[in-house]
PASE-697561 format. One line per 8 residues: number of its first residue (from 1); their letters; for each residue x negated, y, z of N, C-alpha, C. Coordinates in nm, 4 decimals, decimal comma, padded with zeros to 6 digits. Layout:
N
NUM> a> X Y Z X Y Z X Y Z ~ ...
END
This chain:
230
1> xxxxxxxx> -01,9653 -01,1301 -03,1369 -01,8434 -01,1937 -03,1870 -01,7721 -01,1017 -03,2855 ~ -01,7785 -00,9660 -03,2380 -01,6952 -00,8955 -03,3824 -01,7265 -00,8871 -03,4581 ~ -01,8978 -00,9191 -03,4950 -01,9877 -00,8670 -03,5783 -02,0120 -01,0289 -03,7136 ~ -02,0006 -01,1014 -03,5912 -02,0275 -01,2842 -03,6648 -01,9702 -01,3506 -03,5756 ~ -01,8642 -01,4255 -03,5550 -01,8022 -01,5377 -03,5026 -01,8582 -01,6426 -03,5276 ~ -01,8687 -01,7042 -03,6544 -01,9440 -01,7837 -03,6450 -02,1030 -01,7851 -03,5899 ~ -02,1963 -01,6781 -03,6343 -02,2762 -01,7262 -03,5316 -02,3005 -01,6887 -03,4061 ~ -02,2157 -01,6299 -03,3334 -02,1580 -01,5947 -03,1908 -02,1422 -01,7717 -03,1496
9> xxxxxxxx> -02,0924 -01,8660 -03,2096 -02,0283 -02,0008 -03,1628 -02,1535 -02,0851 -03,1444 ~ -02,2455 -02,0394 -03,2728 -02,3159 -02,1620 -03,3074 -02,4691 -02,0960 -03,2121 ~ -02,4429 -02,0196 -03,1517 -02,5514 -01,9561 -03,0306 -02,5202 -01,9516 -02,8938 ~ -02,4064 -01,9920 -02,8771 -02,4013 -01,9476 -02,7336 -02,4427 -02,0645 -02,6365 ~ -02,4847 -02,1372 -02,6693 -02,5998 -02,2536 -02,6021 -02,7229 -02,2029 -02,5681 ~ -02,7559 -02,0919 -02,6766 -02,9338 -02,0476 -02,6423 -02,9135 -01,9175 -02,5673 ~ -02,7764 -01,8529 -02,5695 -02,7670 -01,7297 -02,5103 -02,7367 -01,7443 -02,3461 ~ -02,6795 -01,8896 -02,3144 -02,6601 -01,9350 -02,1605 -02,7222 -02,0654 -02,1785
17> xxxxxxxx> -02,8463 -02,1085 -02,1811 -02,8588 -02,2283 -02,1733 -02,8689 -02,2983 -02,0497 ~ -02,8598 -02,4350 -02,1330 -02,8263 -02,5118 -01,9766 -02,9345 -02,4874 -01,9004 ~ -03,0600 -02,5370 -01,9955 -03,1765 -02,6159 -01,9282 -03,2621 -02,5055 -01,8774 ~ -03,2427 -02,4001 -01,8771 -03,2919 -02,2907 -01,8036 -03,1914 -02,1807 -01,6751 ~ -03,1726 -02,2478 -01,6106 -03,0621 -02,2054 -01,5224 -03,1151 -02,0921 -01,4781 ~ -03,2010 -02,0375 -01,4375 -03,2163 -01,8705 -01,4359 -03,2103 -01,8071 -01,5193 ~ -03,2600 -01,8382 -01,6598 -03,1835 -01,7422 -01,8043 -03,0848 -01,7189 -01,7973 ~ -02,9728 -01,8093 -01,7796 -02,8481 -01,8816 -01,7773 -02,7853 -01,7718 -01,6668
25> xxxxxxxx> -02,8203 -01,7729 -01,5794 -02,7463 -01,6788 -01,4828 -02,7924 -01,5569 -01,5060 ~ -02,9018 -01,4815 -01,5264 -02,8880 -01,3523 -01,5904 -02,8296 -01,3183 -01,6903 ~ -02,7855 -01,4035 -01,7914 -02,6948 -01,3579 -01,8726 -02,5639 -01,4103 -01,8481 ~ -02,5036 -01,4627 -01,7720 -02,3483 -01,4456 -01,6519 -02,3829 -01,3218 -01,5760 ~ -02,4887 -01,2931 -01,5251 -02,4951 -01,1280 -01,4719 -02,4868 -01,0147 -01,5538 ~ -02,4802 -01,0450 -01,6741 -02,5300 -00,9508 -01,7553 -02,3463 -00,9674 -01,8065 ~ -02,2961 -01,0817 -01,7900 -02,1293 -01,0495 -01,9037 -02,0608 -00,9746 -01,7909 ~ -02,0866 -00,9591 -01,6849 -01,9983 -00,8685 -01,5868 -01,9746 -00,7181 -01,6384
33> xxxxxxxx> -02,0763 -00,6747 -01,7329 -02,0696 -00,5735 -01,8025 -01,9824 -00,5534 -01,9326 ~ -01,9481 -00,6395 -02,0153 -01,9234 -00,6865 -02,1355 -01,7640 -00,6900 -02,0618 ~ -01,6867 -00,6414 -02,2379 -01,5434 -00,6307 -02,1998 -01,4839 -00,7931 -02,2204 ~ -01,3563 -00,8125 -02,1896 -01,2949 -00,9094 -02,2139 -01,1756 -00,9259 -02,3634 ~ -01,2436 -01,0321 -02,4043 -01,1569 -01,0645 -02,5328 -01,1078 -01,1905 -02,5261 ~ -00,9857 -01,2369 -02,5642 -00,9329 -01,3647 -02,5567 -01,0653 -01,4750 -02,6696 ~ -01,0899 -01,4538 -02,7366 -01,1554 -01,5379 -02,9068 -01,2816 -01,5558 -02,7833 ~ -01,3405 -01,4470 -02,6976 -01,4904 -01,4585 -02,6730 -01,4704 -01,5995 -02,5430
41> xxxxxxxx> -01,3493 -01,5629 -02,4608 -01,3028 -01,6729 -02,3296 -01,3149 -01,7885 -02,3780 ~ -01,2420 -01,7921 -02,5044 -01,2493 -01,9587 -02,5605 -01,3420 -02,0338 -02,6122 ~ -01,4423 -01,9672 -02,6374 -01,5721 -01,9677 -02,6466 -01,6371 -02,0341 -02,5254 ~ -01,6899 -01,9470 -02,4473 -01,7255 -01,9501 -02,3086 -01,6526 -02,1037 -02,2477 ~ -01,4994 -02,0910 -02,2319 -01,4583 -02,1687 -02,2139 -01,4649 -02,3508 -02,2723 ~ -01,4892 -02,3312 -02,4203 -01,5178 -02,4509 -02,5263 -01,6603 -02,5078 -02,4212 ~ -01,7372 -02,4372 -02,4603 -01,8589 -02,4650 -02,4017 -01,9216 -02,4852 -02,2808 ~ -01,8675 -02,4608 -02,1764 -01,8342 -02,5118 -02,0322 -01,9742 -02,3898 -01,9889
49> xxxxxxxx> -01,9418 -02,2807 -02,0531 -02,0166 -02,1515 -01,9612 -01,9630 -02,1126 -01,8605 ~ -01,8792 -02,1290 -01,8533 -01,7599 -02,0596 -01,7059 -01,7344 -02,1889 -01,6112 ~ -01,7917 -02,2824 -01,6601 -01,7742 -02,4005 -01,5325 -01,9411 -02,4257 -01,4399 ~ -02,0372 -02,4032 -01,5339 -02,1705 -02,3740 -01,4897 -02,1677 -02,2246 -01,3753 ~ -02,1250 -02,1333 -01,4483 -02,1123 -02,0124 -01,4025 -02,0381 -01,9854 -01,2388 ~ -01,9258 -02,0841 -01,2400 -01,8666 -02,0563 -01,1041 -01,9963 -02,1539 -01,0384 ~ -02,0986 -02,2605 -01,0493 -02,1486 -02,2738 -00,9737 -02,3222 -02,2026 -00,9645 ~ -02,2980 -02,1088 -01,0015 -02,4104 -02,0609 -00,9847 -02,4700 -01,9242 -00,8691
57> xxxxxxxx> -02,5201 -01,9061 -00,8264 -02,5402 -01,8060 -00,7061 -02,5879 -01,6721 -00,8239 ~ -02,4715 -01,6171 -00,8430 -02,4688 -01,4549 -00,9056 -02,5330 -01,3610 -00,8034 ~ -02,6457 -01,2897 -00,8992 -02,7470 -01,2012 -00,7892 -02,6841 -01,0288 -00,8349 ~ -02,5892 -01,0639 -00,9737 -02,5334 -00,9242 -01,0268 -02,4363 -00,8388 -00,9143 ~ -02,4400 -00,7124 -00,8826 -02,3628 -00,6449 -00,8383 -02,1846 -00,6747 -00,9156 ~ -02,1093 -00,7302 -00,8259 -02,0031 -00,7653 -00,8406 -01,9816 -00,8813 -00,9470 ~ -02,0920 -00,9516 -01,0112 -02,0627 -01,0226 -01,1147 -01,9944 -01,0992 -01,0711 ~ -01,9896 -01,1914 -00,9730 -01,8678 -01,2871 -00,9338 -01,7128 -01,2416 -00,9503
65> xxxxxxxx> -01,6823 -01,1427 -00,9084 -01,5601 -01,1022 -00,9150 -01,5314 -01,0340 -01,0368 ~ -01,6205 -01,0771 -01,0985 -01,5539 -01,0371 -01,2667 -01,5769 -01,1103 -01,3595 ~ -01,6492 -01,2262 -01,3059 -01,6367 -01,3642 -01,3383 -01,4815 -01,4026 -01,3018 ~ -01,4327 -01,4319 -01,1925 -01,3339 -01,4663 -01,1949 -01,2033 -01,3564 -01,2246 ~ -01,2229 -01,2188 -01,2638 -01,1286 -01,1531 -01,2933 -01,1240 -01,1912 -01,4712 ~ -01,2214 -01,2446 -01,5218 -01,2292 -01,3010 -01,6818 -01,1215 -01,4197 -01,6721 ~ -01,1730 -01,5241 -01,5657 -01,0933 -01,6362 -01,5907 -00,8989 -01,6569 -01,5114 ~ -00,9322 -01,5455 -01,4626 -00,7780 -01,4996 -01,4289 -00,6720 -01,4065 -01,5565
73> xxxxxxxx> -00,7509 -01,3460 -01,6435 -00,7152 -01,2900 -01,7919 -00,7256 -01,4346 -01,8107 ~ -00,7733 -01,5159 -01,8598 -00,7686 -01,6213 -01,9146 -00,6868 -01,6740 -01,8846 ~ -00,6086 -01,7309 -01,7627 -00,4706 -01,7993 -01,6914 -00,3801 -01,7237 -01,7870 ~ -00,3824 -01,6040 -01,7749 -00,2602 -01,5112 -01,7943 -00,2317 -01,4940 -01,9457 ~ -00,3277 -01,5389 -02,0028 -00,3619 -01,5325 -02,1972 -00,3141 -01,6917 -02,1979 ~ -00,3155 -01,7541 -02,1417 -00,2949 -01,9154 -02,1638 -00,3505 -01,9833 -02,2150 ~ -00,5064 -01,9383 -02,2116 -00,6431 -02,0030 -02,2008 -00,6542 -02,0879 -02,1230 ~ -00,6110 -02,0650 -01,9541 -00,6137 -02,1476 -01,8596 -00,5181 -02,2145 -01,8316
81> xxxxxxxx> -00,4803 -02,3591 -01,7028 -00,3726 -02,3755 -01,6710 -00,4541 -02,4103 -01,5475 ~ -00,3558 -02,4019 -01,4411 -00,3779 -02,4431 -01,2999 -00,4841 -02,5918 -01,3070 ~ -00,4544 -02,6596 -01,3929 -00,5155 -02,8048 -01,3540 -00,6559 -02,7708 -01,4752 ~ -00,6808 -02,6856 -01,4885 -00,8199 -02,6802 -01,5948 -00,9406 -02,7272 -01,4975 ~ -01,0749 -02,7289 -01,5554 -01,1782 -02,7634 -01,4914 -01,1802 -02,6691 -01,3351 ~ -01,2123 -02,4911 -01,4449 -01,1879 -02,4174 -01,3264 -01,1469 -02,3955 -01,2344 ~ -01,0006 -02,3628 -01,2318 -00,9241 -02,3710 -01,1464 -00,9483 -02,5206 -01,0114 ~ -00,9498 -02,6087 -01,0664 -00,9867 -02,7375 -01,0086 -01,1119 -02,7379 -00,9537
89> xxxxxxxx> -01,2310 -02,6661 -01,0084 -01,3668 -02,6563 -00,8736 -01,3330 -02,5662 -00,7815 ~ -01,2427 -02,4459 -00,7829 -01,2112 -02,3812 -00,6865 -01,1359 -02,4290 -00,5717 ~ -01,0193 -02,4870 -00,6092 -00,9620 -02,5553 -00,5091 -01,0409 -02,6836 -00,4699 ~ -01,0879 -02,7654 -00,4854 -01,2134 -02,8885 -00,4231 -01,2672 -02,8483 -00,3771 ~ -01,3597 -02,7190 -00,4019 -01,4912 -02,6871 -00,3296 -01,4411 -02,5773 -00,2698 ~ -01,2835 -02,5678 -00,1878 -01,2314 -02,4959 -00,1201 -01,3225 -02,3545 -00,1053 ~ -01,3141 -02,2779 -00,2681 -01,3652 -02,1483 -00,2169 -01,2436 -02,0590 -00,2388 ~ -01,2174 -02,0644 -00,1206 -01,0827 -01,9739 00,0007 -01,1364 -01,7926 -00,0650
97> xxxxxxxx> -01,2940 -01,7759 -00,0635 -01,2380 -01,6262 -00,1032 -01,2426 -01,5569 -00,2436 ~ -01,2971 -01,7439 -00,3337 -01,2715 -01,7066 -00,4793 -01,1164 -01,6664 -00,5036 ~ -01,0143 -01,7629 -00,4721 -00,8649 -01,7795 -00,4317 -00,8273 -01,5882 -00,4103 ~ -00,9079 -01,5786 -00,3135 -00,8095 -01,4278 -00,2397 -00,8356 -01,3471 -00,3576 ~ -00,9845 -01,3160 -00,4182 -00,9971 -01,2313 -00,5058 -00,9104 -01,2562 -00,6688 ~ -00,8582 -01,3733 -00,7140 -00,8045 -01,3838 -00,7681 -00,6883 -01,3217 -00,7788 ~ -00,6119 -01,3464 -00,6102 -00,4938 -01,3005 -00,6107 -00,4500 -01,1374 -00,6318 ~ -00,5782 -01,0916 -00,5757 -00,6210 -00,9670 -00,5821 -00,5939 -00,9043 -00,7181
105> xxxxxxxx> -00,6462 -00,9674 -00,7821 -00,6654 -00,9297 -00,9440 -00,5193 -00,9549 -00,9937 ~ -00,4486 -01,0203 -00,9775 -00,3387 -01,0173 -01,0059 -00,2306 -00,9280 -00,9592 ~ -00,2424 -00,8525 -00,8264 -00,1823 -00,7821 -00,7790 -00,2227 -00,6599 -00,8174 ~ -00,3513 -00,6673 -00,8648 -00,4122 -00,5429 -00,9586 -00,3313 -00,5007 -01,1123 ~ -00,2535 -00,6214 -01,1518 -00,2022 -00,5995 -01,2928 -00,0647 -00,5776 -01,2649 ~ -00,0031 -00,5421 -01,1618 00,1636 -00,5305 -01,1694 00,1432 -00,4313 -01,2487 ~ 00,1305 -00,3705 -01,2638 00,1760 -00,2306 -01,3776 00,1007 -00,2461 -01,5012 ~ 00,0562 -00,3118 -01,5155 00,0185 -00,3382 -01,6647 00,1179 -00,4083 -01,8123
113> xxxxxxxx> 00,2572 -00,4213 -01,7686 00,3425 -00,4845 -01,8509 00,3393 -00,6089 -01,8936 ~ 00,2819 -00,6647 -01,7982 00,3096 -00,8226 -01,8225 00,4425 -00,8767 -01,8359 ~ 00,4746 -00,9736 -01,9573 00,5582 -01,0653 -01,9409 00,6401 -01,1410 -01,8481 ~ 00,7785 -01,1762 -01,8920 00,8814 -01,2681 -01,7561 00,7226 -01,3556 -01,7534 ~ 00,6836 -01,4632 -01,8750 00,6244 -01,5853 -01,8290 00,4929 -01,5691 -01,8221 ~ 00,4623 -01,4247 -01,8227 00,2789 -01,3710 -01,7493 00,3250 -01,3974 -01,6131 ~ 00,4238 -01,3084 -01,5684 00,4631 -01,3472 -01,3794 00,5014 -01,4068 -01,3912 ~ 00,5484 -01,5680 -01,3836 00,5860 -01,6584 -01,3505 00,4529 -01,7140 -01,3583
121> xxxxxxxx> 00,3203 -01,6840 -01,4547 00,2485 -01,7695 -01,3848 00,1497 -01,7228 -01,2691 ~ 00,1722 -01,6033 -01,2272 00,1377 -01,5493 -01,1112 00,2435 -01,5921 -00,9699 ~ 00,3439 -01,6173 -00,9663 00,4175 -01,7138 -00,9072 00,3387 -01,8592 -00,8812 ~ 00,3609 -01,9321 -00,9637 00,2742 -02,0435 -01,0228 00,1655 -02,0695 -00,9271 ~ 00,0800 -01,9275 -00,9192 -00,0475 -01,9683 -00,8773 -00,0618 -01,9425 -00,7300 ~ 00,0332 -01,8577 -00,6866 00,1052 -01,8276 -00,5435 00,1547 -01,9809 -00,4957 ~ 00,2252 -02,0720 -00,5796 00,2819 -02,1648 -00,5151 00,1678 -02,2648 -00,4923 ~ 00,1071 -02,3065 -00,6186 -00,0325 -02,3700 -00,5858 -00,1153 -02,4006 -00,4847
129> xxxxxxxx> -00,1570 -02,2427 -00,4788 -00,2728 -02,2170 -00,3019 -00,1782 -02,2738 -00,2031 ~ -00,0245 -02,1848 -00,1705 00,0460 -02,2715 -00,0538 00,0218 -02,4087 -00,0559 ~ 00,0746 -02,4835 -00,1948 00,0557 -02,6490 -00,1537 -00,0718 -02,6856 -00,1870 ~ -00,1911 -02,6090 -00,2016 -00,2924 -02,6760 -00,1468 -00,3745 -02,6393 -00,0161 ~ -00,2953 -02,5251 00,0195 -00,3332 -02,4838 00,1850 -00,2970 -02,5746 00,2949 ~ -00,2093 -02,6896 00,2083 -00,1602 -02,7981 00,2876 -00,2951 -02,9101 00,3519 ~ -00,3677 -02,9009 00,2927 -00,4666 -03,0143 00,2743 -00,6020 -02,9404 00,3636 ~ -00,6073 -02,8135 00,3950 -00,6951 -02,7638 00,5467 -00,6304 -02,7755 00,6497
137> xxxxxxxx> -00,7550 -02,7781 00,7304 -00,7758 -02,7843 00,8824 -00,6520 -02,6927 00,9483 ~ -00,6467 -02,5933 00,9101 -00,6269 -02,4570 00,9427 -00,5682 -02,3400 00,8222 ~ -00,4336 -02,2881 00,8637 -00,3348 -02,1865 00,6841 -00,4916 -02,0904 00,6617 ~ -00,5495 -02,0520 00,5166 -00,6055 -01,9545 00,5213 -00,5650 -01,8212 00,5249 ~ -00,5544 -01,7225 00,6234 -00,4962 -01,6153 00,6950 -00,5167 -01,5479 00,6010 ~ -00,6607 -01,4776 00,5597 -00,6664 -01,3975 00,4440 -00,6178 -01,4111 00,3194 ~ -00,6455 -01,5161 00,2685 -00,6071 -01,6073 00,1443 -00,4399 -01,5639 00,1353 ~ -00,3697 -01,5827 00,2704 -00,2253 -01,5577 00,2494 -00,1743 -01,4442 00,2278
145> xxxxxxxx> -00,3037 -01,4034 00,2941 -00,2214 -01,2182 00,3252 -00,2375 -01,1524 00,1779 ~ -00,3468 -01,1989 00,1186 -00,3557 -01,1268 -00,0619 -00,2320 -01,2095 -00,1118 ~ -00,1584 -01,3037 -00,1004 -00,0976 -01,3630 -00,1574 00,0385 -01,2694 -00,1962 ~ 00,0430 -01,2312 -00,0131 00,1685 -01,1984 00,0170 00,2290 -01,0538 -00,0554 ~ 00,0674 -01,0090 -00,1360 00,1116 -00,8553 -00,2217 00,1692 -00,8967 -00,3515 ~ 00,1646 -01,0085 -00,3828 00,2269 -01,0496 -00,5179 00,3893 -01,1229 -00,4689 ~ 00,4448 -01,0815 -00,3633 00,5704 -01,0180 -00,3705 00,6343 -00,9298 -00,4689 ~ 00,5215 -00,8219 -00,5176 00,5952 -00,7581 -00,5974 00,6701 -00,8016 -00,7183
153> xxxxxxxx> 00,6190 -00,9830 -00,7749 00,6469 -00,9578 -00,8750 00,7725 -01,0519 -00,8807 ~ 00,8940 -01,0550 -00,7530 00,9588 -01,1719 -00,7304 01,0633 -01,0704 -00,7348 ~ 01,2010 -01,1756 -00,7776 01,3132 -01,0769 -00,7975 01,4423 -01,1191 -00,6815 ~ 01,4080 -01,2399 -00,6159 01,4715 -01,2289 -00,4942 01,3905 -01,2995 -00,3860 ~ 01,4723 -01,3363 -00,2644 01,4015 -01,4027 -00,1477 01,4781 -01,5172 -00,1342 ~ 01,5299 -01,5627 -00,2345 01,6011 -01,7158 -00,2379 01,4903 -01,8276 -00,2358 ~ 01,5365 -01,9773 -00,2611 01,5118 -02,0307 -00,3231 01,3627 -02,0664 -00,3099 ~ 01,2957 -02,1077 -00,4185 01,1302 -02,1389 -00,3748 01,1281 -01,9727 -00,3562
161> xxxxxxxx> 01,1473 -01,8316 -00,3873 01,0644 -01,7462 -00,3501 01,0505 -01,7245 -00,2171 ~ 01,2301 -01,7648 -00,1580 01,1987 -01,7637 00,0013 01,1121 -01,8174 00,0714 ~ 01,0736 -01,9475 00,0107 00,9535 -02,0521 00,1036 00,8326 -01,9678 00,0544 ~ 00,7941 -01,9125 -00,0552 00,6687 -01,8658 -00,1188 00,6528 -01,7182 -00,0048 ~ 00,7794 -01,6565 00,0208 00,7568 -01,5403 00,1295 00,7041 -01,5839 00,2737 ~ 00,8323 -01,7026 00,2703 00,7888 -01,7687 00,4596 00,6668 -01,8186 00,4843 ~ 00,6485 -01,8565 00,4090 00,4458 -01,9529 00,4039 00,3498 -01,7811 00,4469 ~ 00,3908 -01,6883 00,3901 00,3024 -01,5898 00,3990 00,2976 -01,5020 00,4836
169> xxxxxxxx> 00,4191 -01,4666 00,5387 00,4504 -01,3577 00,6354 00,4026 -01,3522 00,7401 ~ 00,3647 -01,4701 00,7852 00,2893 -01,4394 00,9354 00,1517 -01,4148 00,9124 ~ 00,0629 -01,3905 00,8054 -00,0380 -01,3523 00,8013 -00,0566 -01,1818 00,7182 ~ 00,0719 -01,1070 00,7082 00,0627 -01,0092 00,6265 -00,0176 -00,9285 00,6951 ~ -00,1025 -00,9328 00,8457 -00,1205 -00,8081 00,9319 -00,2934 -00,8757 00,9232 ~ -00,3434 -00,9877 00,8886 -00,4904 -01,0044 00,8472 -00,5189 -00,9585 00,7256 ~ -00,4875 -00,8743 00,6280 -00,5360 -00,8311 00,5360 -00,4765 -00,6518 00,5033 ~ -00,3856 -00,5975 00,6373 -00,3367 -00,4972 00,6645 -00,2477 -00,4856 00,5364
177> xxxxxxxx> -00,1575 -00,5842 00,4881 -00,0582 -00,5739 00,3697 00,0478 -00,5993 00,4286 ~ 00,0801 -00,5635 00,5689 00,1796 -00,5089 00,6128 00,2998 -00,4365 00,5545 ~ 00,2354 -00,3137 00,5307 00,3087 -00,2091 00,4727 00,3780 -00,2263 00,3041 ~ 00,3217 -00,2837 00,2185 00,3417 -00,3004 00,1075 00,4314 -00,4246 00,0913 ~ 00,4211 -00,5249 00,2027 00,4742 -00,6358 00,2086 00,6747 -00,5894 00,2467 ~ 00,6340 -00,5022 00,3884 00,7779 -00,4524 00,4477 00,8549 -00,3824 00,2862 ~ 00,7644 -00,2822 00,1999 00,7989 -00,2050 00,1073 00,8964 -00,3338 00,0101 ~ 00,8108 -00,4542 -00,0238 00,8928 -00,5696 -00,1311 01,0127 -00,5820 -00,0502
185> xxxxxxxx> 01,0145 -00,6088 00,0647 01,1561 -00,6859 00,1370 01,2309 -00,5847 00,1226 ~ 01,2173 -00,4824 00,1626 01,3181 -00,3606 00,1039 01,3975 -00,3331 -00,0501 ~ 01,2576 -00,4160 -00,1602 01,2984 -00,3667 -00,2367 01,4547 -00,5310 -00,2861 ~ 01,4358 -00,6437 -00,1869 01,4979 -00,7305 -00,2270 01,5850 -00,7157 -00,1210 ~ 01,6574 -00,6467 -00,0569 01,7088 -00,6791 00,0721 01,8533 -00,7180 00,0654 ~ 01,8778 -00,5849 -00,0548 02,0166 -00,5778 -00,1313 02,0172 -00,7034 -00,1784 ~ 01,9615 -00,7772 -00,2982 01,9733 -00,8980 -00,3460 01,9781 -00,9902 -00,2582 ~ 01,8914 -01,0051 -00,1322 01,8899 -01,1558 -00,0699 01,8498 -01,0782 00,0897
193> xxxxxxxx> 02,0083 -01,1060 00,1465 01,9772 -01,0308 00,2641 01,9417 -01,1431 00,3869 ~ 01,9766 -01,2683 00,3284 01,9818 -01,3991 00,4274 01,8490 -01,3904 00,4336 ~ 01,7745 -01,4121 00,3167 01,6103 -01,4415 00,2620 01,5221 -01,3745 00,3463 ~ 01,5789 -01,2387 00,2943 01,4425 -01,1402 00,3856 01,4783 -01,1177 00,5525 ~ 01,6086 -01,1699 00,5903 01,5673 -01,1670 00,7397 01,5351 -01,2146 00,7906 ~ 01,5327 -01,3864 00,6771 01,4519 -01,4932 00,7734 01,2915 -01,4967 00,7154 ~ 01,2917 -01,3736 00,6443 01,1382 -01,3521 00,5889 01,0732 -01,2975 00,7030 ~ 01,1584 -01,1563 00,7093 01,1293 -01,0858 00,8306 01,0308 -01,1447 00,9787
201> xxxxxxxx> 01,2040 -01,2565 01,0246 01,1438 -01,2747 01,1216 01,0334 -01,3978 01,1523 ~ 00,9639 -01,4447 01,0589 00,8422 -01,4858 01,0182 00,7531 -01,3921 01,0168 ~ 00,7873 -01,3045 00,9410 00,6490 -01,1323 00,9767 00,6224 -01,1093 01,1110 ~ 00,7253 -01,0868 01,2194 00,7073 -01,0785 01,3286 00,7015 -01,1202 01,3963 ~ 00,6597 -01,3037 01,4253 00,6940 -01,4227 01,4581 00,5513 -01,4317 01,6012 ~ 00,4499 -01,3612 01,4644 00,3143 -01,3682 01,5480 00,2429 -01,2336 01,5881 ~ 00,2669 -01,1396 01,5545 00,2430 -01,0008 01,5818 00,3476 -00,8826 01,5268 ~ 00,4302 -00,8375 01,6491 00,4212 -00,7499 01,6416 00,4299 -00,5778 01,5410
209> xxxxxxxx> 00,4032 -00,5060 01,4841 00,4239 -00,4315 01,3989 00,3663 -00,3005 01,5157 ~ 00,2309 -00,2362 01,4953 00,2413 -00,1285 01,5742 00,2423 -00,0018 01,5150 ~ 00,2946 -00,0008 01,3873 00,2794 00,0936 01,3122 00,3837 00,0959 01,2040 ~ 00,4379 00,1971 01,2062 00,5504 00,1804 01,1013 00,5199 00,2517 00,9552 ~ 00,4455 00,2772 00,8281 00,4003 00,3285 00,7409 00,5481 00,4036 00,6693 ~ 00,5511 00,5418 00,6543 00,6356 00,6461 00,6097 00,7961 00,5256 00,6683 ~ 00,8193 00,4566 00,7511 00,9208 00,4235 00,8020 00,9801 00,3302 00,7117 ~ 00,9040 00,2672 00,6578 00,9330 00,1240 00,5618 01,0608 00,0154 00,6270
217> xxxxxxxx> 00,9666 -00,0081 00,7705 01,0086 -00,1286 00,8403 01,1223 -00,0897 00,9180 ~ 01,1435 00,0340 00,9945 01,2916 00,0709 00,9579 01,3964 00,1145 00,9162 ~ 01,3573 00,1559 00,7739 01,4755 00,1712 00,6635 01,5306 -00,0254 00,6364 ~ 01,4097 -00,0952 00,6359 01,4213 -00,2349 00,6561 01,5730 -00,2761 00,7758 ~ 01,5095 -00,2447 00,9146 01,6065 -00,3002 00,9805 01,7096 -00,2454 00,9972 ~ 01,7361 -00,1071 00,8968 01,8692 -00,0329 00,8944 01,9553 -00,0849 00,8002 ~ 01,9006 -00,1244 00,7057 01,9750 -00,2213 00,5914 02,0450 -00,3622 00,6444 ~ 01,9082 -00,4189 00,6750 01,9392 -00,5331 00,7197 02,0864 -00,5445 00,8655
225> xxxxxx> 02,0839 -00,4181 00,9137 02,2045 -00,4044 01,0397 02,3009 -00,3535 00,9553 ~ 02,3125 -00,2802 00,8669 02,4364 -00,2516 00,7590 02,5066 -00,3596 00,7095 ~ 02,4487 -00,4754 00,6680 02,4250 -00,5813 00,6125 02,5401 -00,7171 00,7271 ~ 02,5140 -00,6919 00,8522 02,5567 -00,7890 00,9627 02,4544 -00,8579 00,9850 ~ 02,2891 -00,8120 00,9798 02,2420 -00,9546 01,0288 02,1692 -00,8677 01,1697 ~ 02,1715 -00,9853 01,2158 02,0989 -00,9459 01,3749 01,9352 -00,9426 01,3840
END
């Protein structure tokens, strides 16, 4: 593509073709290597390589998860939107730990200087999974608990963020994001002291706390008793 765009476009049919689906997936094993560019996604994307690709059984060391760490840059570039093809085989074909690793990846970029409306659509995609966690058997525990690290990028515990915290808190101790989770409520406690105690006591609703990390959880309930709440 840097070299010829145009014929980067007018090849990438023979470079993933359909009609050979093992070619086709060694070279999706092979882009796990290859950096990410917005011009190359839309590409990929035009051509429905990344909709073949999520259904294909990747034999590459980590290629899946950098398959979907491409199409999560892509959300965040505004390549994607929640209701795209992608996004939409993931949630149907309920893959619960495509979802977690996503969230993952996003909790991977807090420090990268994203935009108010880069996090908001990491919000976005936090609210999503909740209302489509509506539609299983059973909340996905893990699924929530990665969720629950993209706390960081919320500026109070009001409002939808409060419901986006309460949906999550009782699963912060299946993915041991405990500690990082107690660390956000701290960092909102001052702002929304109603929020995080009824965040709180959702955290502890179903287990417990047997470990307090450098004393997070009670600098937590020292605030929160400064504060008047019980």
């Amino acid at each position: 593509d840097y070299m010829n765009r145009e014929w980067t476009r007018s090849n990438v049919d023979r470079i993933f073709p359909t009609e050979f689906a093992s070619n086709s997936t060694c070279a999706i094993d092979g882009l796990a290597y290859a950096p990410f560019t917005r011009p190359v996604y839309a590409i990929l994307a035009e051509r429905s390589v990344l909709d073949r690709a999520l259904r294909y059984e990747l034999k590459g060391r980590n290629a899946r998860d950098r398959l979907l760490e491409r199409i999560a840059a892509g959300y965040i570039w505004g390549e994607e939107n929640l209701e795209s093809s992608r996004f939409a085989y993931l949630y149907e074909a309920k893959r619960v730990d495509d979802l977690e690793v996503v969230a993952r990846i996003f909790w991977s970029a807090r420090d990268t200087g994203l935009s108010a409306e880069q996090k908001e659509k990491v919000i976005k995609y936090w609210d999503r999974c909740v209302a489509w966690s509506l539609t299983l058997a059973e909340p996905p525990a893990k699924l929530f608990s990665a969720l629950s690290t993209l706390s960081c990028y919320l500026a109070t515990a009001d409002g939808r963020d409060r419901e986006l915290l309460e949906a999550v808190a009782p699963y912060i101790h299946d993915g041991y994001n405990a500690d990082s989770f107690f660390k956000e409520l701290l960092r909102l406690v001052d702002m929304s002291p109603d929020g995080v105690c009824a965040v709180l006591g959702q955290a502890i609703k179903l287990r417990i706390p047997s470990f307090d990390f450098v004393g997070r959880l009670k600098s937590l309930l020292l605030r929160l008793a400064e504060k008047g709440k019980d």
